[in-house]
N, C-alpha and C positions, 0 to 999 in steps of 0.2 A: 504493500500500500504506500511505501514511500514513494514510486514513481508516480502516484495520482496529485500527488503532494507538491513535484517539483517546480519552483516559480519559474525555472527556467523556460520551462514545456507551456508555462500557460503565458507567459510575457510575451514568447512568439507567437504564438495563437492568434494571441491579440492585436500586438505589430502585424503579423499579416494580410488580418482579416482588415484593421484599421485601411491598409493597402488599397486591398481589393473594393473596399467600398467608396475609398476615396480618386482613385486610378483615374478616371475622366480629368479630373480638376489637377494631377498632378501632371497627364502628359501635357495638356492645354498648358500648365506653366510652363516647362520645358519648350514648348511650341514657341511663347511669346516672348522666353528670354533670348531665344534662336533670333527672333526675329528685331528685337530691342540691338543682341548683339550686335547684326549686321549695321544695325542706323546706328552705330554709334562710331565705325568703323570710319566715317569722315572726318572724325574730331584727330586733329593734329597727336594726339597721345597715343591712337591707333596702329598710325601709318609712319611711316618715314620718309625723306628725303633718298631722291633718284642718288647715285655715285657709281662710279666704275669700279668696277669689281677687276678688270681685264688691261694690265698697265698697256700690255702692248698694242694697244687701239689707240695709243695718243698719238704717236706721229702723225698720222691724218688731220691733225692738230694745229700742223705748223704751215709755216708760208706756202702759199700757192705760187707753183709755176708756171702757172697759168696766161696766156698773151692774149692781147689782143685780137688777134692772128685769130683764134681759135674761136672768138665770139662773132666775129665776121664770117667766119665759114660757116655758122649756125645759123646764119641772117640768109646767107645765100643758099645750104640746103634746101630752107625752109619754103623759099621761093622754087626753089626747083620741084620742089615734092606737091606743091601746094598743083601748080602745072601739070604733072604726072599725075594727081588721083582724079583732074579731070577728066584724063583717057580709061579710066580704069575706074569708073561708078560704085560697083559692085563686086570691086577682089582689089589685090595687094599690086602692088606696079611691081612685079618679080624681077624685069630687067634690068631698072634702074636700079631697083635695090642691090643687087649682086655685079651690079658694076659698079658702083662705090665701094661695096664693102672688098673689092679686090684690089680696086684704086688704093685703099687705104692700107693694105697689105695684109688683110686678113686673109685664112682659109676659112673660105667661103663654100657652103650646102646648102643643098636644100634635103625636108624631109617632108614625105606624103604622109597622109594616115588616113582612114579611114573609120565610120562609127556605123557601125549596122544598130541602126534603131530598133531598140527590144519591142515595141507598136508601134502601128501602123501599118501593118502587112509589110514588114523587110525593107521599111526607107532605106538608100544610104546615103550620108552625106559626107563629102572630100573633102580636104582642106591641106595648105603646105605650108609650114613655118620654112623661114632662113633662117640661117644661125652662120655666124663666123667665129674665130677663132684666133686669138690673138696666144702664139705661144710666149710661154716667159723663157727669157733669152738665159737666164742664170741658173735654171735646174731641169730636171726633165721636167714632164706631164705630168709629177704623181699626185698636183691642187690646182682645185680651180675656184674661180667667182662666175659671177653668172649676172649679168643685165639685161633685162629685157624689157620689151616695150609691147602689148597688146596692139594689133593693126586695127581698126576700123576703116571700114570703107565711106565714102562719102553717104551712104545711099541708109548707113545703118540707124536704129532707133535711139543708139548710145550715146553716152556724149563724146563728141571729136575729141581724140588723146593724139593727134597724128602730131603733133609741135614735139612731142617724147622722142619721134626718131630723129630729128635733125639734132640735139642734143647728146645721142647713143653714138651717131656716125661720126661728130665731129671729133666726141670725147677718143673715140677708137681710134682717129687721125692722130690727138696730142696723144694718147697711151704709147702708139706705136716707136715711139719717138723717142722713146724712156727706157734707161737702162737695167732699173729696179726692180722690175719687176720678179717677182720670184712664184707668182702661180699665175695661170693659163687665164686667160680673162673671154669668156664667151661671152657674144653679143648677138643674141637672140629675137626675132623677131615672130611673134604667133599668130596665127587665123584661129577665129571662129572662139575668139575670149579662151575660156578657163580649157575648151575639151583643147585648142592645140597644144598648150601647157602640159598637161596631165599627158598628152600621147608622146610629145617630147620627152616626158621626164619617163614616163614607160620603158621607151625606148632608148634609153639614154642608159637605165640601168638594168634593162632587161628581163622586167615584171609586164609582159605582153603575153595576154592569154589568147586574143586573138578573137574571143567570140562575140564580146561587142565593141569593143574599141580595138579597131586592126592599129598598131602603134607604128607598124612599118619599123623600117631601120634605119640607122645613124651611120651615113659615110666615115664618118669620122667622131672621134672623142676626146675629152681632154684627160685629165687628171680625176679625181675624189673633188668632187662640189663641196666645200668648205660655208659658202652664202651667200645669199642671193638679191639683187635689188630691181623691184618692179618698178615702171617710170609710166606714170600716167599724167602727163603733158597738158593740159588742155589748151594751154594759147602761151606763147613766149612772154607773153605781159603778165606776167605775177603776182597775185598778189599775196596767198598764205600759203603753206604745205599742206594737207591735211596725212598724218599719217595712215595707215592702213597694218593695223599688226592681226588683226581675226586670221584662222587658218581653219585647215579642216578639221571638223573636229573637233574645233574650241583651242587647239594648239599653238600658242604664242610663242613669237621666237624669244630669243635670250633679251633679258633687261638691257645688256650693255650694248647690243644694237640697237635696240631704239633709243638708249640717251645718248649713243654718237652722233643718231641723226639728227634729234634736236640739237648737241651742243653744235655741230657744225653749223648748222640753219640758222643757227642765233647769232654763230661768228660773222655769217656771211650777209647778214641784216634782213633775213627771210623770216618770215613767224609760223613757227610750226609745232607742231603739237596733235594728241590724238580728238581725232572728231574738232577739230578745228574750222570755225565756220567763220572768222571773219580777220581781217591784215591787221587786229590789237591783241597784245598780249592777253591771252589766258590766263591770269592769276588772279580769280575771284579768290577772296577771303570768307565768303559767304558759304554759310552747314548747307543751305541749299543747294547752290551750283554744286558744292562738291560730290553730295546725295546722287542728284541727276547726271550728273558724270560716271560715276559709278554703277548707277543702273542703266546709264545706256550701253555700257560695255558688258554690265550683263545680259540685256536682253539682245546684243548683236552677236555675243559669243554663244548662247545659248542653242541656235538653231545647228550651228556644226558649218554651217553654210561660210566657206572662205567668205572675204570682203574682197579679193583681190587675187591676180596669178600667182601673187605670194604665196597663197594658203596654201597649197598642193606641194609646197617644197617641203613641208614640217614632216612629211609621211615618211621621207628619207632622210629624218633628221638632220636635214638642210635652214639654216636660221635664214630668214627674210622676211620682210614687209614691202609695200607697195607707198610709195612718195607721189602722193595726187596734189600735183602742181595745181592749184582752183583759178581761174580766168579770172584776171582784176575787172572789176566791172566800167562799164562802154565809159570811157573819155573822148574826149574832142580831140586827143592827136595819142598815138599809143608810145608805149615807154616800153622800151627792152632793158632799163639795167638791172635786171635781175639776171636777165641769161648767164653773164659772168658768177654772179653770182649762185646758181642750178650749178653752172659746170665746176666750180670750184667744191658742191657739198659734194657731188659726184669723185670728185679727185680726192677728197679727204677720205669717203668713204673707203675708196677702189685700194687707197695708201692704206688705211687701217688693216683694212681684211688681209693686204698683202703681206702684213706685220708679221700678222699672229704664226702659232707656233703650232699651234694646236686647234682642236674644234673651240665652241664655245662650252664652258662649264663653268666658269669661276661664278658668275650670278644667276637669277632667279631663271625661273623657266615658267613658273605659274602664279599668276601676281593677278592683283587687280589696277586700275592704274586712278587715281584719284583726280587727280590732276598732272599736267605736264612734268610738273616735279617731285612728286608725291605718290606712293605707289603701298598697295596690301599685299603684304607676303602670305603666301601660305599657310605659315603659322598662325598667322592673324585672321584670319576671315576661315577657316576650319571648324573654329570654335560653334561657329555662327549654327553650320549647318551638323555638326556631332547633337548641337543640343535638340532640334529641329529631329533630325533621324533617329538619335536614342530614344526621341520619346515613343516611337514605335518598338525600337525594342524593350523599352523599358516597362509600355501596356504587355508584349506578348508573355515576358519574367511574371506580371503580375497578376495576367490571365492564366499563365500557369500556377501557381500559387490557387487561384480560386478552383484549380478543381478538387483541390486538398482541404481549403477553408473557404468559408463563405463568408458574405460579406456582412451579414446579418447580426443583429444587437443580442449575445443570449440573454437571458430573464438570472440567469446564475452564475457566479463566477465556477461553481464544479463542474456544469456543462464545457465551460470551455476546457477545462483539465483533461473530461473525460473524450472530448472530442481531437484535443492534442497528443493521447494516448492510444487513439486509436488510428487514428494515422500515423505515430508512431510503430505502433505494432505489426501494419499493414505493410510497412517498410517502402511503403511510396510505390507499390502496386495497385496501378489504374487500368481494368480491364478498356484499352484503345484496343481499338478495330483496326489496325494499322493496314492492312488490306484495303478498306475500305477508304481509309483519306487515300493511302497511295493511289488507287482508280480513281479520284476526281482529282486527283493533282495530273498523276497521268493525263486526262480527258482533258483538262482546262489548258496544259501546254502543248496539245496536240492542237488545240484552236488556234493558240498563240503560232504555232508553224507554220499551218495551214494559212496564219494572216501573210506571213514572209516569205509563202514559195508559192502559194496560188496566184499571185501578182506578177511573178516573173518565170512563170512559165510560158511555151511556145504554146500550147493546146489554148488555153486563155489568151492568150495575145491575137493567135491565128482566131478565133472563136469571137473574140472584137474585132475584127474586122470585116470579117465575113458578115457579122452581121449589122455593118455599116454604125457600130456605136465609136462615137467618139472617145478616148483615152480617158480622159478627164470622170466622163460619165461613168465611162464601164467600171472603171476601178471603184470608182463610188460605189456603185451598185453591189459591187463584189464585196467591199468590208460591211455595206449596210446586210447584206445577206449573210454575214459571219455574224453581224451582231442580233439579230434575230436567233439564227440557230444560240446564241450562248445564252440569250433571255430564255427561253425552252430548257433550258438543259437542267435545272430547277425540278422537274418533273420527273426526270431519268435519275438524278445520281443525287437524291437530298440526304442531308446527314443529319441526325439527332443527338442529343444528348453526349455524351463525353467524346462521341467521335469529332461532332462539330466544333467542339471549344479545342479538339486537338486540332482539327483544318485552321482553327482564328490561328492559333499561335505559329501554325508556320506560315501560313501568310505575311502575318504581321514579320516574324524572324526574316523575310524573301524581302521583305518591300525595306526595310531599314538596313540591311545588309546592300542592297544595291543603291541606295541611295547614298550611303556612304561609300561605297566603292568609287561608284559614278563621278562623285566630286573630287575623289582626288586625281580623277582625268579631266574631266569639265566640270569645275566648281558652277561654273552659271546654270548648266542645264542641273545640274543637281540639287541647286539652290529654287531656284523655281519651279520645280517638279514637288518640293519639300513644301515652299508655299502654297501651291496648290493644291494640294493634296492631303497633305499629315492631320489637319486640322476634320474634315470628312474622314476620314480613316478612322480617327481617335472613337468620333462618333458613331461610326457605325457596330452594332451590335444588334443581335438577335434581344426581343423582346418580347415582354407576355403581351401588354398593353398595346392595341389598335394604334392608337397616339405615335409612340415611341416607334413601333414598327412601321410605320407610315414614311416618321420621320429618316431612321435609318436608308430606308431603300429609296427616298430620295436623294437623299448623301452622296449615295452609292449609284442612281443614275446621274447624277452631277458629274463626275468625275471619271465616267466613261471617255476615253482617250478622244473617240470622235466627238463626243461633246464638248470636252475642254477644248479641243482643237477650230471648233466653229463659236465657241465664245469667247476664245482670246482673238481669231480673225475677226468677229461682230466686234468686239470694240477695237480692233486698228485702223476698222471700216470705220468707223462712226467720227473713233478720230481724225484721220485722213481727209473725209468726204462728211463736214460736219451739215453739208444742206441738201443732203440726201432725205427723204421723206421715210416713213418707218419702212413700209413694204420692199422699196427700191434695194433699200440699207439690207433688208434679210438675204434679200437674193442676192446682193453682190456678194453678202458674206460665204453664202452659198456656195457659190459659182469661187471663189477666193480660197474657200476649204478643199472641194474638187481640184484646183489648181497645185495647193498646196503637198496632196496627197499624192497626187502622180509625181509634182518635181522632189518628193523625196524617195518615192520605188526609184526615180531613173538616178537619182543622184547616190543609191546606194549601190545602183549596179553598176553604174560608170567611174562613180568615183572614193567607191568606199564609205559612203560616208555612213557611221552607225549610228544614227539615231532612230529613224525608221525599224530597222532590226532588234534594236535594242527595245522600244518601246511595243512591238507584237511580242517579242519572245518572252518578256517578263512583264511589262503593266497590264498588257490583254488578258495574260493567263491571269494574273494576280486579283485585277479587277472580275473578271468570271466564278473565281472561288469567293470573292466574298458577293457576289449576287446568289453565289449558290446557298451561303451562309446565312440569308436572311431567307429562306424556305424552309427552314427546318420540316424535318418527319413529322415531329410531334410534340407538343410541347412539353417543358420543361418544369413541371409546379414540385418536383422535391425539392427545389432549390430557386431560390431568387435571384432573376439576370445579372451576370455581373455588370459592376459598375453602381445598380439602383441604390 
């Protein structure tokens, strides 16, 4: 009878039970200190001050060699080219181009590739970058840089960046000239934006599978690509840089590249900085701009979606971003003295990279960037979302806990004793149906596949076209028809009583495990996945009461992927297109979600990108088991819902 006795057995009891009854209101705190964290992350005690981590990036530092000579041959490129895209409306002037780039004494290529379109009944469309090749005179080929400039054609819907190549060729003239150099400097020119990029770099390193981006081959090569600078030009008259660091994936290049290219910008009297929208310094002091700075780079990194050619260089641990030269707005007579100034950050950069000794490593790799000189380390914004995703796991710890204790008030302090002694005895044997969750886990990520490979199969592709539906729609059709079959599936595979509270707890264990994973590859999309979501999660639970059950399983339709996805596009619509009337505003968002849906099927089969993948294989299945969750077999009256 001394063990009926012991306060140890009934203190936990109590702590436990305490737990389970209060668990709602505990994850909801965790949720909102998650969230407190992040907004507080602007305040100067959070963050730190930009610095060079990489000494030997400073020589790019020092005086430009730079003549005059070399800004006058950009004035008259610019004129030559400006001439030649008249004859050439609708493609790249390939003649002209490869006779300067030999004039200048590069080794000069060309490469083809081709993209067999996964729909539309077998489109193909061709395309052919140039690329030359400036060897460095003082070592072999074993490093190289990489410059490139995206073509556009007169005729395109884009904005004109063509000013980027008179600046690429002239710079290629003064390189050439130069003794110093000790890695390979390619000067690359792409069709067709981001896909000639990505067939180039394909084929560059030799990840060409050939089934829908034919990558073609490379005449020639240089060295190991070391890093990379995109030049997006839009008129010789200057007025701000806007940087471009987003990659695939949410992938940013090294810290110490982008503060080379601001410090040089800044030397050269250029104003540049990330998301830079006007020729004045960036240094509000204000918690707000800083706030908004920060969540615009979360919501940009979020999607996976590069911002620029840059982005596709991260996949091969290639550091680069894209330097979007923004057009000074219409004066009465136009000013070039910034071009010296372009060509001089270009030479500082080209000098830096040629320094280095090694790749980049000495600084961050995943940061947030606050402001131009103000930056979140990893350490620091982690916290944010550990508190955000623990509170998932910290419900499933306490959902486990209730199938041992209840959350219930006893009438007796010896009931609890004898109820702590009896779980004692039982030794934490809980007759789980472990067969039983395993078939709807099974079931629910057999959905989850089925969203990832019925999209990009040929039967399905062939099967939309034949039957004359558009891409956009079919696909639509195809997930709206997955999501039906998982609203049904309720009736087929329900689970009751301890089997179901053992399906909550590993759900909940699935969805807080990857959410922490998730961010320490892409903080943004993890972070925003966490807001959206953790809070409806929290909430959601099987219920005796009409009410509460109601409540749940709208939670729970809320946060169905296609829905969160048509009500984050309804308000970008709304914000965007604020004099749209209601009706007009649903359908665009409509038609905007459709849109959204196909360019990320093509963009994970062209370009890798996983977010698509990522978000069938785990949030489809994850959200299906808990729809399944709130059908229970039968109800539950030995014991009162947890949480109540």
């Amino acid at each position: 009878m001394g063990l009926l006795t012991n306060p140890s057995i009934s203190q936990k009891a109590k702590y436990c039970r305490k737990l389970v009854r209060y668990n709602t209101a505990i994850c909801l705190t965790l949720y909102l200190l998650g969230v407190g964290f992040f907004c507080a992350l602007p305040d100067a005690n959070f963050n730190s001050g930009t610095y060079f981590s990489e000494n030997a990036l400073l020589p790019g530092l020092v005086n430009s060699e730079l003549e005059m000579e070399t800004v006058n041959l950009v004035k008259s490129l610019s004129g030559e080219l400006q001439r030649e895209r008249e004859n050439y409306p609708k493609g790249m002037p390939y003649p002209w181009l490869l006779a300067k780039m030999r004039r200048f004494g590069l080794e000069t290529h060309t490469h083809n590739f081709t993209l067999n379109y996964p729909f539309g009944g077998g489109k193909r469309f061709k395309g052919e970058n140039v690329y030359g090749i400036l060897r460095a005179p003082r070592i072999a080929s074993t490093e190289a840089i990489v410059i490139s400039v995206p073509y556009r054609p007169p005729e395109t819907v884009h904005t004109d960046v063509s000013a980027g190549l008179p600046l690429m060729l002239a710079f290629a003239d003064f390189a050439r000239r130069k003794k110093y150099w000790a890695k390979d400097i390619i000067f690359l020119v792409t069709e067709q934006e981001q896909l000639g990029m990505q067939a180039w770099l394909e084929a560059y390193h030799g990840g060409d599978d050939g089934r829908i981006l034919d990558s073609g081959l490379l005449r020639a090569r240089a060295g190991s690509i070391q890093a990379a600078l995109n030049l997006e030009v839009q008129s010789l008259d200057i007025s701000h840089i806007n940087l471009k660091i987003e990659g695939l994936n949410g992938q940013l290049p090294n810290l110490d590249l982008h503060n080379l290219v601001q410090k040089l910008s800044s030397k050269n009297g250029i104003i540049a900085g990330y998301k830079q929208s006007s020729s004045s310094p960036k240094r509000s002091f204000r918690y707000q701009d800083k706030l908004l700075n920060l969540l615009s780079m979360v919501f940009s990194q979020a999607s996976g979606v590069p911002t620029g050619n840059h982005g596709l260089f991260h996949k091969y641990g290639i550091e680069a971003l894209t330097l979007e030269a923004v057009k000074r707005e219409r004066t009465q007579q136009q000013q070039f003295q910034e071009v010296g100034s372009m060509l001089r950050i270009i030479e500082g950069i080209s000098r830096s990279l040629n320094n280095l000794l090694e790749r980049f490593h000495q600084s961050f790799f995943f940061y947030l960037l606050v402001s131009n000189d103000r930056f979140v380390s990893i350490g620091d914004y982690m916290p944010s979302l550990a508190l955000m995703a623990g509170a998932l796991l910290i419900k499933a710890f306490i959902h486990y806990l209730s199938l041992y204790y209840t959350g219930d008030n006893d009438e007796t302090e010896k009931s609890d004793e004898t109820d702590a002694v009896e779980t004692k005895q039982k030794g934490g044997n809980i007759d789980i149906g472990y067969f039983s969750v395993g078939i709807v886990l099974l079931v629910a990520h057999t959905i989850g596949a089925l969203v990832v490979l019925l999209p990009k199969s040929k039967a399905v592709s062939h099967y939309l076209h034949e039957a004359e539906l558009s891409t956009q729609f079919g696909l639509f059709s195809l997930f709206v028809a997955v999501l039906v079959v998982a609203l049904t599936l309720p009736a087929f595979c329900s689970l009751s009583g301890i089997n179901g509270e053992a399906l909550h707890v590993a759900v909940l264990l699935e969805l807080g495990t990857v959410l922490l994973a998730m961010g320490m590859l892409n903080f943004s999309l993890g972070f925003s996945l966490s807001v959206l979501l953790v809070p409806f999660i929290i909430l959601i639970r099987p219920a005796e009461s009409r009410g509460a059950m109601f409540l749940s399983r709208l939670c729970c339709l809320l946060i169905n992927p296609l829905v969160v996805l048509y009500c984050v596009l309804l308000a970008l619509t709304w914000y965007l297109f604020p004099e749209l009337a209601f009706k007009p505003l649903l359908s665009k968002a409509l038609t905007a979600t459709m849109d959204a849906l196909t360019f990320s099927v093509v963009d994970s089969m062209i370009y890798g990108n996983w977010l698509f993948d990522m978000v069938s294989l785990i949030f489809v299945p994850c959200w299906v088991l808990l729809w399944v969750l709130l059908f229970p077999k039968t109800a539950t009256n030995d014991r009162k819902t947890l949480g109540r």
